[in-house]
LUMTORRO-845588 format. One line per field, with one value per atom (N, C-alpha, C, O, CB): residue number from 1; atom name; x, y, z. Coordinates in steps of 0.001 Angstrom, whole numbers, plus 524288, in hexadecimal, padded with zeros to 5 digits. Glycine has a CB too. Example, Ala and Ser with C-alpha at 12.3 -4.5 7.8 and 13.67 -1.06 7.14 Angstrom:
REM residues 2
num: 1,1,1,1,1,2,2,2,2,2
atomo: N,CA,C,O,CB,N,CA,C,O,CB
px: 83386,8300C,83390,8379C,82C2C,83232,83566,83264,83461,83704
py: 7E9C6,7EE6C,7F31C,7F309,7EE87,7F736,7FBDC,8001E,80472,7FDAA
pz: 81E78,81E78,81E78,82111,82356,81BA8,81BE4,81EBE,81F67,8165D
END
This chain:
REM residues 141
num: 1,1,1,1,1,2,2,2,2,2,3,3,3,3,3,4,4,4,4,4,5,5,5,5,5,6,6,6,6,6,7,7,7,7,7,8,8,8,8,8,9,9,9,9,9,10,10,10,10,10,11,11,11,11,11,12,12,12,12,12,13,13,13,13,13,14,14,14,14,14,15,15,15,15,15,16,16,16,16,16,17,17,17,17,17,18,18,18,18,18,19,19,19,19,19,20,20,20,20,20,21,21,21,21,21,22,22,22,22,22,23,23,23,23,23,24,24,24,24,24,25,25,25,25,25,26,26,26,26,26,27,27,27,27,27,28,28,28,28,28,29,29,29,29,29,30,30,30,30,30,31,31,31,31,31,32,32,32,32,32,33,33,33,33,33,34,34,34,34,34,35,35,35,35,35,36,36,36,36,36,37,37,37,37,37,38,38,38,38,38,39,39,39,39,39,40,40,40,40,40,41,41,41,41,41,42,42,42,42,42,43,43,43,43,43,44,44,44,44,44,45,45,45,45,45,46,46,46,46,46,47,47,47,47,47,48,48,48,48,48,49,49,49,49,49,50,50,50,50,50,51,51,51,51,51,52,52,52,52,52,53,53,53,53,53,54,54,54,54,54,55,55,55,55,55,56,56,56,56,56,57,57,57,57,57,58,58,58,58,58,59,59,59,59,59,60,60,60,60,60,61,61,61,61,61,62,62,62,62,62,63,63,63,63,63,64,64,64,64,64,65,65,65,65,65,66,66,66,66,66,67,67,67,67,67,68,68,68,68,68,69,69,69,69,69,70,70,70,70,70,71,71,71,71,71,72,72,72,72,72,73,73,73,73,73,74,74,74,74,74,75,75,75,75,75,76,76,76,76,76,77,77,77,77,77,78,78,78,78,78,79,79,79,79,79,80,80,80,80,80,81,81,81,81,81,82,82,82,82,82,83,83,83,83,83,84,84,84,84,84,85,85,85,85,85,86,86,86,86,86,87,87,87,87,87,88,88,88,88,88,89,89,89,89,89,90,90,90,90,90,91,91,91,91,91,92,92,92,92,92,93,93,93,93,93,94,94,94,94,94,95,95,95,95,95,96,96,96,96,96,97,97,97,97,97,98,98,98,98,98,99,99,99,99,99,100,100,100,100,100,101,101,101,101,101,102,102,102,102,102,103,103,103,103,103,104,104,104,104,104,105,105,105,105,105,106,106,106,106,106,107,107,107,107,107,108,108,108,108,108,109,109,109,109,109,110,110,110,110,110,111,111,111,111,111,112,112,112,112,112,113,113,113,113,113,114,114,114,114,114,115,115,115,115,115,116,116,116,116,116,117,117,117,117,117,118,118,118,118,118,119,119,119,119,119,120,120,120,120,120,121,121,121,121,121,122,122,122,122,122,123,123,123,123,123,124,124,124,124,124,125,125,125,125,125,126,126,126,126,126,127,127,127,127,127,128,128,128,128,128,129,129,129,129,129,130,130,130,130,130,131,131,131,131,131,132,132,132,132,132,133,133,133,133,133,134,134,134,134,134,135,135,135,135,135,136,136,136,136,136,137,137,137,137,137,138,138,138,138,138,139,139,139,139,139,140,140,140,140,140,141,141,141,141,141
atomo: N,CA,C,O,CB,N,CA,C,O,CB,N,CA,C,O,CB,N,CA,C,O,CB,N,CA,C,O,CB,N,CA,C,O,CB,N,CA,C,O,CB,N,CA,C,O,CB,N,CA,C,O,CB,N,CA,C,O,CB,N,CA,C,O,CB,N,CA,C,O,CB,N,CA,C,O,CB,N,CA,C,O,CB,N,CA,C,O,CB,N,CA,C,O,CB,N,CA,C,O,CB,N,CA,C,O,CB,N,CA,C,O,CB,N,CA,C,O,CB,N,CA,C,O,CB,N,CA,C,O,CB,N,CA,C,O,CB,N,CA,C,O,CB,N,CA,C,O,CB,N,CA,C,O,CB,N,CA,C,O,CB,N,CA,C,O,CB,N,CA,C,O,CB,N,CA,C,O,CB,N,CA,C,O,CB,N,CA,C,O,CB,N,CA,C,O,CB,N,CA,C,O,CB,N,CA,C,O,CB,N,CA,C,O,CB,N,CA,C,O,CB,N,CA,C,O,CB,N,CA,C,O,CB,N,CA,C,O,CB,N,CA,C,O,CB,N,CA,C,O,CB,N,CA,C,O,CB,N,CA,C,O,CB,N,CA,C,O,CB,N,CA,C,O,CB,N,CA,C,O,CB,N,CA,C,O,CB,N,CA,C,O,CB,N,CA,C,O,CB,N,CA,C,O,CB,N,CA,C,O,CB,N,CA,C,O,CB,N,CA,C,O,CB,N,CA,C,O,CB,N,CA,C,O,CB,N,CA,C,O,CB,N,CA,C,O,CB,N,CA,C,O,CB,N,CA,C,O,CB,N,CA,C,O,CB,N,CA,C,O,CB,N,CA,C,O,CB,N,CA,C,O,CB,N,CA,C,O,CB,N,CA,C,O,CB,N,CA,C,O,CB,N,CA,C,O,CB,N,CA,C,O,CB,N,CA,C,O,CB,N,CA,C,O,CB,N,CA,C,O,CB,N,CA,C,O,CB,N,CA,C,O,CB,N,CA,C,O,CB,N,CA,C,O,CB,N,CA,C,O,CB,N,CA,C,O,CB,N,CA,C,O,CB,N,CA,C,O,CB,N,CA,C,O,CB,N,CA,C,O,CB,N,CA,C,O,CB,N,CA,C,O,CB,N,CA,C,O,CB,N,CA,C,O,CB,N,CA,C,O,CB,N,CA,C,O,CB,N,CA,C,O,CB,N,CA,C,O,CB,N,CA,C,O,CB,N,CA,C,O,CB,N,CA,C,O,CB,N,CA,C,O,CB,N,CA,C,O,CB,N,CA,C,O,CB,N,CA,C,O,CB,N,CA,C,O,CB,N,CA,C,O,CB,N,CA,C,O,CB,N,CA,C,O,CB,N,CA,C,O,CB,N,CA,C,O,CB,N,CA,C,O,CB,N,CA,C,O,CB,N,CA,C,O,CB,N,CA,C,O,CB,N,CA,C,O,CB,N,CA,C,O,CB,N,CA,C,O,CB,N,CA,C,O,CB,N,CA,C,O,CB,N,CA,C,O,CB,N,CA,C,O,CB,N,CA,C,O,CB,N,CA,C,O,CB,N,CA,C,O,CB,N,CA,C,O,CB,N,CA,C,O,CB,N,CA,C,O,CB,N,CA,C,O,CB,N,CA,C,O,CB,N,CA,C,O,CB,N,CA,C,O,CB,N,CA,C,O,CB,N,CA,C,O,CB,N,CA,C,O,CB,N,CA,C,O,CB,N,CA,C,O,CB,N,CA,C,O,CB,N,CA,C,O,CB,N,CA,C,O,CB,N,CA,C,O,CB,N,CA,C,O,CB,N,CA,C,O,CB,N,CA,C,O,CB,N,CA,C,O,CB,N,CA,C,O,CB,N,CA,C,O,CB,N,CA,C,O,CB,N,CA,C,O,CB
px: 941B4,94223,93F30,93ADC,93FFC,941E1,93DC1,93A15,939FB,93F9D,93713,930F9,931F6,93668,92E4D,92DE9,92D11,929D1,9251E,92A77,92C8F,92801,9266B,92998,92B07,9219D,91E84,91E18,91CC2,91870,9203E,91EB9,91EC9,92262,92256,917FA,9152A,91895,91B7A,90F0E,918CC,91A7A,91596,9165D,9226C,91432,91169,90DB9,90CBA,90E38,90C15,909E2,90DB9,91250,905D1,90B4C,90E39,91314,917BB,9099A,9117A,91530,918E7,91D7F,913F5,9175B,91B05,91F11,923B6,91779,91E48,9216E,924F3,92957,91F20,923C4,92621,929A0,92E57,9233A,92749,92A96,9306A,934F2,925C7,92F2A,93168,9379D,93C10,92DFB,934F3,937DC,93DDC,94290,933A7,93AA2,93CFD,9410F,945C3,937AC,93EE8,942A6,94459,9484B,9415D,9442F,944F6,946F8,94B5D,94056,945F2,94740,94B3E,94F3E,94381,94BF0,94DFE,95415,957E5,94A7D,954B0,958D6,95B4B,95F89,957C8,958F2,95BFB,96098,960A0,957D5,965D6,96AB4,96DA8,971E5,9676A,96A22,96C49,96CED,96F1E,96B02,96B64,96A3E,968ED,9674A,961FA,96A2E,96860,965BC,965BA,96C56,962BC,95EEA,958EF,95909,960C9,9546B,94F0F,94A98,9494B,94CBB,94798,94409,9408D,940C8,94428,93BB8,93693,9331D,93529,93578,92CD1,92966,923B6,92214,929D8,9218E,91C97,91923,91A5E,91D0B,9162A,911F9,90EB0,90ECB,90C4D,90B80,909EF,9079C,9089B,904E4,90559,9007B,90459,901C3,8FC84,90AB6,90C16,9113B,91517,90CA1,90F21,913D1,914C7,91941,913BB,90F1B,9101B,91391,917D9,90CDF,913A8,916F1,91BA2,91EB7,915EB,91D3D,92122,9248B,9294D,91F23,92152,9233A,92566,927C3,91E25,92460,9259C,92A9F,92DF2,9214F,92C3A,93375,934EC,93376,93841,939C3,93E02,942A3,94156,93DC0,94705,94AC8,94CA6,94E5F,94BEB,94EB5,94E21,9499B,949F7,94F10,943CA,94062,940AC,94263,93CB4,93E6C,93EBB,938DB,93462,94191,93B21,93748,935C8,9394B,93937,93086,92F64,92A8D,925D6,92CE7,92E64,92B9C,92622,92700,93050,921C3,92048,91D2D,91C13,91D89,91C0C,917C3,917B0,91BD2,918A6,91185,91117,91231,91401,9171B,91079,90FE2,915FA,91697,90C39,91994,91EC0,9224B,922B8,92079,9244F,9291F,92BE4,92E30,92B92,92E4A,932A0,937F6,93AEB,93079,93869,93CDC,93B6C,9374C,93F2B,940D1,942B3,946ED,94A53,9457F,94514,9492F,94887,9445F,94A44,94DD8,94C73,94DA0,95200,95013,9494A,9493C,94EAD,9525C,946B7,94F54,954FF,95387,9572E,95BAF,94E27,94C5F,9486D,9478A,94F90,94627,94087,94019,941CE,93C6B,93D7C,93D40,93759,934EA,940E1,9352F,93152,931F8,933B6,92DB9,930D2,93265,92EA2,92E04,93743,92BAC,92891,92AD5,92A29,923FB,92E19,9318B,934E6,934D2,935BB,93689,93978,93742,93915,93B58,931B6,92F1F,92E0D,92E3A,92AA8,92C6F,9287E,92E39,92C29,9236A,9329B,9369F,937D7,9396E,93A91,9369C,937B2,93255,9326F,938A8,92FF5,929F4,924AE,9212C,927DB,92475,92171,91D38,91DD3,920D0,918A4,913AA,910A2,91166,910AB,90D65,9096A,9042B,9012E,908B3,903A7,8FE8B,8FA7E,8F903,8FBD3,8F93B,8F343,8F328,8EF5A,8F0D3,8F6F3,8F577,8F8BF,8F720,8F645,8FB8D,8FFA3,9024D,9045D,8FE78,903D1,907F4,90EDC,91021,9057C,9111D,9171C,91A3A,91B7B,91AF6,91C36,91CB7,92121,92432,91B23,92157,924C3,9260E,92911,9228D,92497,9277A,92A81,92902,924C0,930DB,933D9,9377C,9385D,9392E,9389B,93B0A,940EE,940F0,93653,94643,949A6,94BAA,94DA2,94CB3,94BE1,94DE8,95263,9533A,94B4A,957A3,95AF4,95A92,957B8,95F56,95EE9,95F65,95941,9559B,960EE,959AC,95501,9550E,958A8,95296,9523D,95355,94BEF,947C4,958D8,94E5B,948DA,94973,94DAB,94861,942D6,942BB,93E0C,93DE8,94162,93B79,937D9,932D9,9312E,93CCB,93280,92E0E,92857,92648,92FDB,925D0,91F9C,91E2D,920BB,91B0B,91830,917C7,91440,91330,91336,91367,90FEF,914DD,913DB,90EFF,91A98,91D99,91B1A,917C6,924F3,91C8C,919EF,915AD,9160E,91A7F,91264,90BFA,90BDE,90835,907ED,90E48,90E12,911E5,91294,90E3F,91575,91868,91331,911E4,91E43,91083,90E07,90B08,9096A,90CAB,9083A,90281,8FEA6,8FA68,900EC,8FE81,8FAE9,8FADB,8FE65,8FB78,8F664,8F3FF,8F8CE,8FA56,8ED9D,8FC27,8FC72,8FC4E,9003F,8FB19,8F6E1,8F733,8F660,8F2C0,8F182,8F7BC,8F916,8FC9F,9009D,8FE2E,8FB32,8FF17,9020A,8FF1A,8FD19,90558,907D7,9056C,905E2,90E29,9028D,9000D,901E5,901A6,8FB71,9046E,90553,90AC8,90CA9,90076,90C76,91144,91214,9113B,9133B,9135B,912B2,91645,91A3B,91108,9174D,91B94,91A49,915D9,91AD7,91D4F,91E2A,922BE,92701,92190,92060,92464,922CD,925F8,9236F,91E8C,91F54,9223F,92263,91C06,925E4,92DA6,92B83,92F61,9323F,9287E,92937,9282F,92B0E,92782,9239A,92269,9286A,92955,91A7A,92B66,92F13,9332E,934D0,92F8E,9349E,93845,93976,93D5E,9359E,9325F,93256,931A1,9342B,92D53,92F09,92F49,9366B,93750,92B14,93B24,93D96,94122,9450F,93E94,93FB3,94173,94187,945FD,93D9A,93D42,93BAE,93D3A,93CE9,935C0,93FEE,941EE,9481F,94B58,9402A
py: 4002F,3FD0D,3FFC9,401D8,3F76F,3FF85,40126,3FEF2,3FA44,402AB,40217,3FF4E,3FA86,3F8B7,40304,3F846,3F5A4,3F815,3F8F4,3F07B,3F926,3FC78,3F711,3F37F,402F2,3F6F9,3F2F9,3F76C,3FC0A,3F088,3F308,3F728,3F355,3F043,3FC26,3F354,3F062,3F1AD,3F578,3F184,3EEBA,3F03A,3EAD6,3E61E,3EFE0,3EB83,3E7C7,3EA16,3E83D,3E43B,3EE37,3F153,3F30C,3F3D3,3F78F,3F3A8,3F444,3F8CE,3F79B,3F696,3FD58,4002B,3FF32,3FFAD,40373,3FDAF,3FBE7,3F7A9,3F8A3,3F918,3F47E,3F063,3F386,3F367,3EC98,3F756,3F9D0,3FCA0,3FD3E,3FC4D,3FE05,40330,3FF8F,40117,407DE,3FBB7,3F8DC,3F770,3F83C,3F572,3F492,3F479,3F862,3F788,3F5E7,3FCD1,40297,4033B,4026E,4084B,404B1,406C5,40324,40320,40958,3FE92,3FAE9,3F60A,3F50B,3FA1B,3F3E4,3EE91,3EFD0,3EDAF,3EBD2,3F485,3F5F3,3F7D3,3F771,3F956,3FA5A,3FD85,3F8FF,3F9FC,403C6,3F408,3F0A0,3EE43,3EBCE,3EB80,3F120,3EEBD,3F3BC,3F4A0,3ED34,3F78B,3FB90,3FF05,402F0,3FD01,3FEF2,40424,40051,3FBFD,407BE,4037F,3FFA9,40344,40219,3FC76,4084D,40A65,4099B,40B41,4100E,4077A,4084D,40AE4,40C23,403C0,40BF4,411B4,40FA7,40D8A,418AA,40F82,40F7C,41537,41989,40BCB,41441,4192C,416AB,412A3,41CBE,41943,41911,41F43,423DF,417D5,41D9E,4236C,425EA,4231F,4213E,42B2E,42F58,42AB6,42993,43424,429BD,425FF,421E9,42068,4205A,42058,41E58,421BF,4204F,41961,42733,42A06,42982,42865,42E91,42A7B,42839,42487,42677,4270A,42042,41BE5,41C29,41A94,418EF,41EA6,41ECA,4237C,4231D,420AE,427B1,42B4F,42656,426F5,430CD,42447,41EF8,41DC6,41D97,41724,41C8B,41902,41C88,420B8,4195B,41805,41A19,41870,413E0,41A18,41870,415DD,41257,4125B,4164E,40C84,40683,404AD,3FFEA,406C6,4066F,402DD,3FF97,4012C,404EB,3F93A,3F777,3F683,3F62E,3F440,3F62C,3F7BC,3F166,3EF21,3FD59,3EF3E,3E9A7,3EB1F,3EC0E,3E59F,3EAB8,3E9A4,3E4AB,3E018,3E859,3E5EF,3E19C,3DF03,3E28D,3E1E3,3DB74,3DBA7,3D6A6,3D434,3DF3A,3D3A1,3CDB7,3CA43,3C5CF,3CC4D,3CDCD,3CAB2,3C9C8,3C666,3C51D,3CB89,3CB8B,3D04A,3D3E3,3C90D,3CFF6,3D33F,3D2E7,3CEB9,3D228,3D663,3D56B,3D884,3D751,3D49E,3DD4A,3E01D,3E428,3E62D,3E266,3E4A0,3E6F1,3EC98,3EDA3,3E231,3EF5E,3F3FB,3F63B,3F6BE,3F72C,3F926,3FBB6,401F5,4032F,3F90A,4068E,40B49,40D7E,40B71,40C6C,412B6,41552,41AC5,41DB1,4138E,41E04,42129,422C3,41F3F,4238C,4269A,42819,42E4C,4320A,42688,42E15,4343D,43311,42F3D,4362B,43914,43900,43C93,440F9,439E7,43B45,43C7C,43AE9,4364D,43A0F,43EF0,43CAC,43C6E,438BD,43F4D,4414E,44251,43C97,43928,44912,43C29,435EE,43070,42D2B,4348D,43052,42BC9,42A4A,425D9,42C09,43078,42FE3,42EE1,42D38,435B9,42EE6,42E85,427EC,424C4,432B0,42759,42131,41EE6,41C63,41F07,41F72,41C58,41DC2,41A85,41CDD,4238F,4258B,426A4,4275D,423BC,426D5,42917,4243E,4215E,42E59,422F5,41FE0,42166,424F2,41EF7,41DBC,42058,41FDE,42435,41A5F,41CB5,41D29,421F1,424DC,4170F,42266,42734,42C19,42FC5,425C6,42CF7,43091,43084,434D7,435E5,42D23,42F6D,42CE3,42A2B,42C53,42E6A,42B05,4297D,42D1D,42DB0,42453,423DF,4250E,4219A,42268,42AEC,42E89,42EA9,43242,433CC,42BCB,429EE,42513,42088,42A04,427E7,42270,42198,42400,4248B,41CD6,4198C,4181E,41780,412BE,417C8,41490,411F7,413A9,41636,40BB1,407B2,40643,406C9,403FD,403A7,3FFF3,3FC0C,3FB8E,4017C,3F80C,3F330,3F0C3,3EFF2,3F466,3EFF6,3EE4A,3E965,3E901,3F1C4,3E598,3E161,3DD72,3DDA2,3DEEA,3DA48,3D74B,3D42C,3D2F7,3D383,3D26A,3CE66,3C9D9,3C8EB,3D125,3C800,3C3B8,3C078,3BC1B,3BEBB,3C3D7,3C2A4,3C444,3C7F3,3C73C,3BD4B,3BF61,3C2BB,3C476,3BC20,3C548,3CA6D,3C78F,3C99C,3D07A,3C2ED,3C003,3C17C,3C30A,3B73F,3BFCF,3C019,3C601,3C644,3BF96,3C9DF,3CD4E,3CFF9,3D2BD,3CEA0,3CEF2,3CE4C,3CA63,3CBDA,3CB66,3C614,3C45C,3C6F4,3C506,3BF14,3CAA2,3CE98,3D1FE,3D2B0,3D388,3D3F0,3D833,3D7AF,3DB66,3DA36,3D18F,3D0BA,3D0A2,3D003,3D3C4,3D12A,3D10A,3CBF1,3C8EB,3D3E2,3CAEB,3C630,3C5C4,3C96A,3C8CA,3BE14,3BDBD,3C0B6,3C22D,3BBA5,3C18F,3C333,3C8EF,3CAED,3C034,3CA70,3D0F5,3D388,3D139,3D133,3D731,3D8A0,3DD8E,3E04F,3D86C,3E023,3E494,3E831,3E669,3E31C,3EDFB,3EF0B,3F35B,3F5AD,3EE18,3F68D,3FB61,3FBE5,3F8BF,3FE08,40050,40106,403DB,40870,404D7,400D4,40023,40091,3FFCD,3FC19,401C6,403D9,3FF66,3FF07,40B8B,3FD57,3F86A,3FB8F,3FDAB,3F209,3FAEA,3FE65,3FB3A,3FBA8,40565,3F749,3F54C,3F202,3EEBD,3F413,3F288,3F142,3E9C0,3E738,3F5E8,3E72A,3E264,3E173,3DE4A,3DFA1,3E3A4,3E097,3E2F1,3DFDC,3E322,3E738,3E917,3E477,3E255,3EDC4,3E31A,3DE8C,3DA1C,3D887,3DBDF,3D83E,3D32E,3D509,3D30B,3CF13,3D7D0,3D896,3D934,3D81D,3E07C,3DAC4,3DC67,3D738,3D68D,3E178,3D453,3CD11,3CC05,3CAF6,3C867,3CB9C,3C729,3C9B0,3C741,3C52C,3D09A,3D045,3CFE1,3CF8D,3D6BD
pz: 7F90E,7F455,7EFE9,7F04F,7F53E,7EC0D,7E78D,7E483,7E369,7E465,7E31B,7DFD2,7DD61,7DD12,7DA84,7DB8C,7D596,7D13B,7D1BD,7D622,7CCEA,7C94E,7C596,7C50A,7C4CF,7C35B,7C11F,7BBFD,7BBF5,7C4F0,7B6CD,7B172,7AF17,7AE39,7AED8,7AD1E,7AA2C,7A568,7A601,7AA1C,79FE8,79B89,797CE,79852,79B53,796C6,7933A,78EF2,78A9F,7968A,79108,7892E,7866D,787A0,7888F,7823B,77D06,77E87,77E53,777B7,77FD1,7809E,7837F,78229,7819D,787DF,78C24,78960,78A2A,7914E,78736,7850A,7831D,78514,78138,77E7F,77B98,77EAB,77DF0,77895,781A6,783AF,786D6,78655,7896A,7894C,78B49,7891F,78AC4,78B6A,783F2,77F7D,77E9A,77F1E,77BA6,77D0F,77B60,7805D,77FC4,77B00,78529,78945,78A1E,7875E,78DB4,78CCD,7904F,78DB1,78F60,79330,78B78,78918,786B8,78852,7859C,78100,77DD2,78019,77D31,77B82,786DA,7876E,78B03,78D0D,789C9,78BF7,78FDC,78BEA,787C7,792EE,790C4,78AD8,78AB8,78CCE,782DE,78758,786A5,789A3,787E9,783E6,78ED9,7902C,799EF,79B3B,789F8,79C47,7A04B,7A2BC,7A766,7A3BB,7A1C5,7A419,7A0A4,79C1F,7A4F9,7A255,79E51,79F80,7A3F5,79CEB,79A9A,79E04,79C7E,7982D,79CB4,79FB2,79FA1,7A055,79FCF,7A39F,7A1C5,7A1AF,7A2AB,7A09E,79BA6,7A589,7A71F,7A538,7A5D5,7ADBE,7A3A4,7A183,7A672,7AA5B,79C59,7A6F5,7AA32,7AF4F,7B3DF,7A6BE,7ACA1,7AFF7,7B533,7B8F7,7A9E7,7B4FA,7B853,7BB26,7BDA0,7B677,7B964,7BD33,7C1CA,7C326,7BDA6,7C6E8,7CAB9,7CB3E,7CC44,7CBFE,7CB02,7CB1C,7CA90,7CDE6,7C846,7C557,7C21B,7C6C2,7C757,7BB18,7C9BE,7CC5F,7D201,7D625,7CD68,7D0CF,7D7C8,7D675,7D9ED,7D8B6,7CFFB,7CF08,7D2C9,7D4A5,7C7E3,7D370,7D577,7D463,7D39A,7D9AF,7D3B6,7D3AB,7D3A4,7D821,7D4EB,7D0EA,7D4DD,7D4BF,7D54F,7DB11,7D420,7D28E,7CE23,7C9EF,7D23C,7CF2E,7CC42,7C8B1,7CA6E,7CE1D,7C1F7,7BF49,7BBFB,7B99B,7BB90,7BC42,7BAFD,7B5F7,7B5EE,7C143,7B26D,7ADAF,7AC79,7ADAB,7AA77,7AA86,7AAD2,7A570,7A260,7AF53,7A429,79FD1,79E8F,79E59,79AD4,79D36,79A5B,7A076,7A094,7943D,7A5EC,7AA8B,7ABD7,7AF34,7A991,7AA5B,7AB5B,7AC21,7A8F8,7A7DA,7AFD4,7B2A0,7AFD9,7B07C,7B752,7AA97,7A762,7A5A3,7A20B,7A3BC,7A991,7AAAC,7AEA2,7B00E,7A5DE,7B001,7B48E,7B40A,7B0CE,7B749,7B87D,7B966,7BC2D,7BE89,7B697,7BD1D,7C23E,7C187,7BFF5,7C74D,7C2CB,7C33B,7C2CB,7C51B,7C792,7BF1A,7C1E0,7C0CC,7C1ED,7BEDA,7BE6C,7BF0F,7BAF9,7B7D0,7C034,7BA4F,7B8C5,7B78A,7BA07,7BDAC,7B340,7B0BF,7B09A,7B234,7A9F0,7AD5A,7AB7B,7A6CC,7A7A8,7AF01,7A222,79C76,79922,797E9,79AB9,79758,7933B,78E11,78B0F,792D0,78CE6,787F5,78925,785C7,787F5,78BF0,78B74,789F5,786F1,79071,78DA6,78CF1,7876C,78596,78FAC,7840A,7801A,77C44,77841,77EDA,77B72,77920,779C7,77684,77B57,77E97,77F38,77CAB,77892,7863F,77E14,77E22,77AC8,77A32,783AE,77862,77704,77A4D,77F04,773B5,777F0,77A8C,77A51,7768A,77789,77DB4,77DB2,77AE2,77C29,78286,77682,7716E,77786,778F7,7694F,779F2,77B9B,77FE0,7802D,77E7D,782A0,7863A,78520,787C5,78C4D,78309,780C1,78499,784FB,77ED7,788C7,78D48,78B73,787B2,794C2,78E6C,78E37,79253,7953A,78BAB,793B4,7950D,79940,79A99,7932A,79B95,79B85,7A1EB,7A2F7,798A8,7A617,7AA2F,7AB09,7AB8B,7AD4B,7AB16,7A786,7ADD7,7B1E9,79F7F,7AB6A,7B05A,7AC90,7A7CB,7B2D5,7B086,7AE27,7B0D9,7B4E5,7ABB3,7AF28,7B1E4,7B09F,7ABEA,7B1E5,7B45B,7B372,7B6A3,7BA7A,7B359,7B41D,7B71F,7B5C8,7B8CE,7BE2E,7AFF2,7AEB9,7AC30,7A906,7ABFA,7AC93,7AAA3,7AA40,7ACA4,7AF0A,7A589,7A3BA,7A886,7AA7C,79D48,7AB06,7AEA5,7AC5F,7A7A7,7B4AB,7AEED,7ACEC,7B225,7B34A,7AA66,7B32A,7B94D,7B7EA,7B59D,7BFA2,7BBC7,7B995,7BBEA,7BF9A,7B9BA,7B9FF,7BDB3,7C3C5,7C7FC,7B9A3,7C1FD,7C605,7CC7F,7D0EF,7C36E,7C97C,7CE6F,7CFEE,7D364,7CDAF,7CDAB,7D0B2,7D38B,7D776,7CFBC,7D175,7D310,7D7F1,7DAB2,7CD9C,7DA2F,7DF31,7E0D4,7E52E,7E041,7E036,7E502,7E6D0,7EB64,7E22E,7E24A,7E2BE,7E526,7E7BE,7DF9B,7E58F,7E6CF,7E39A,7E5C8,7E9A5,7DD7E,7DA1A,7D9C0,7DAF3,7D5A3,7D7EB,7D2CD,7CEEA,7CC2E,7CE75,7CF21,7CC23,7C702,7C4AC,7CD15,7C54C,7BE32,7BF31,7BCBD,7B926,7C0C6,7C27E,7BCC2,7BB63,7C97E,7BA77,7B6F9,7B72D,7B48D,7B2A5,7B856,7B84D,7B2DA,7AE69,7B847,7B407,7B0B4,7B110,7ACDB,7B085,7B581,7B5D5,7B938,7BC54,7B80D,7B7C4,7B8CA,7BFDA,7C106,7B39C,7C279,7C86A,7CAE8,7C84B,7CA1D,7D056,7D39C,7D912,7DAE4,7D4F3,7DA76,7DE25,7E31E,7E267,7D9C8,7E6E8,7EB89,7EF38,7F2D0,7ED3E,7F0A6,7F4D5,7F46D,7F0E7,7F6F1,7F924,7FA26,7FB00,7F9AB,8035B,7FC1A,7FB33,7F743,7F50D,7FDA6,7F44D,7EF0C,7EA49,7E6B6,7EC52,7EA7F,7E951,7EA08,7E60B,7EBF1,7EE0B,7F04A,7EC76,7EA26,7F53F,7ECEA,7EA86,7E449,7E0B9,7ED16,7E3CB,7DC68,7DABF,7D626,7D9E9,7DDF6,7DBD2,7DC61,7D9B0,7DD0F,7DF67,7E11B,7DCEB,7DB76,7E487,7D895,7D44A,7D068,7CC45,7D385,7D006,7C97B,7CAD3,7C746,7C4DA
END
């Protein structure tokens, strides 16, 4: 079975960026691209194919998609997204999803799959592979 990827979106950029790729191309377009910066390559090196990707922000699960492949492009990112003023990086390990769609789930539902606390907040962008908690996270979107 494949992962669950967890992608916080709730600072400023992230909204934005959200906006720009994602919000902006649903309609027009049925593939959307995201990006994670240096610091979550590991991770970002784990996608695979068919993972599903759970947007999150304001304690809510609020769109969905599922993996269909992955570059790494900084000349691309910085064209999509620019540079980040505080660290100069970009967000240049990019993901593209289809079969994407707005959902509306608290994150509490997920935090009792996981086993967290209730007020648990999704803060970082995370890779989910154990095949039961996978199961049931993919039950509730």
């Amino acid at each position: 079975m494949k992962n669950v990827v967890l992608q916080p979106c709730a600072n400023r950029d992230a909204k934005n960026h959200f906006q720009k790729t994602i919000k902006s191309s649903i309609g027009a377009q049925e593939v959307v691209i995201w990006g994670v910066k240096k610091n979550n390559k590991e991770k970002w090196d784990m996608l695979q194919e068919g993972d599903l990707v759970l947007f999150s922000a304001n304690r809510r699960l609020f769109f969905a998609g599922a993996i269909v492949a992955k570059m790494a492009s900084t000349p691309l990112a910085k064209v999509l997204w620019k540079v980040d003023d505080e660290d100069g990086q970009t967000w240049e390990y990019i993901y593209f999803m289809f079969e994407s769609k707005a959902i509306d789930i608290d994150v509490v539902e997920l935090n009792r799959i996981m086993g967290y606390k209730d007020n648990n907040n999704i803060q970082s962008f995370q890779i989910i592979s154990d095949p039961s908690k996978v199961a049931a996270i993919r039950a509730i979107v």
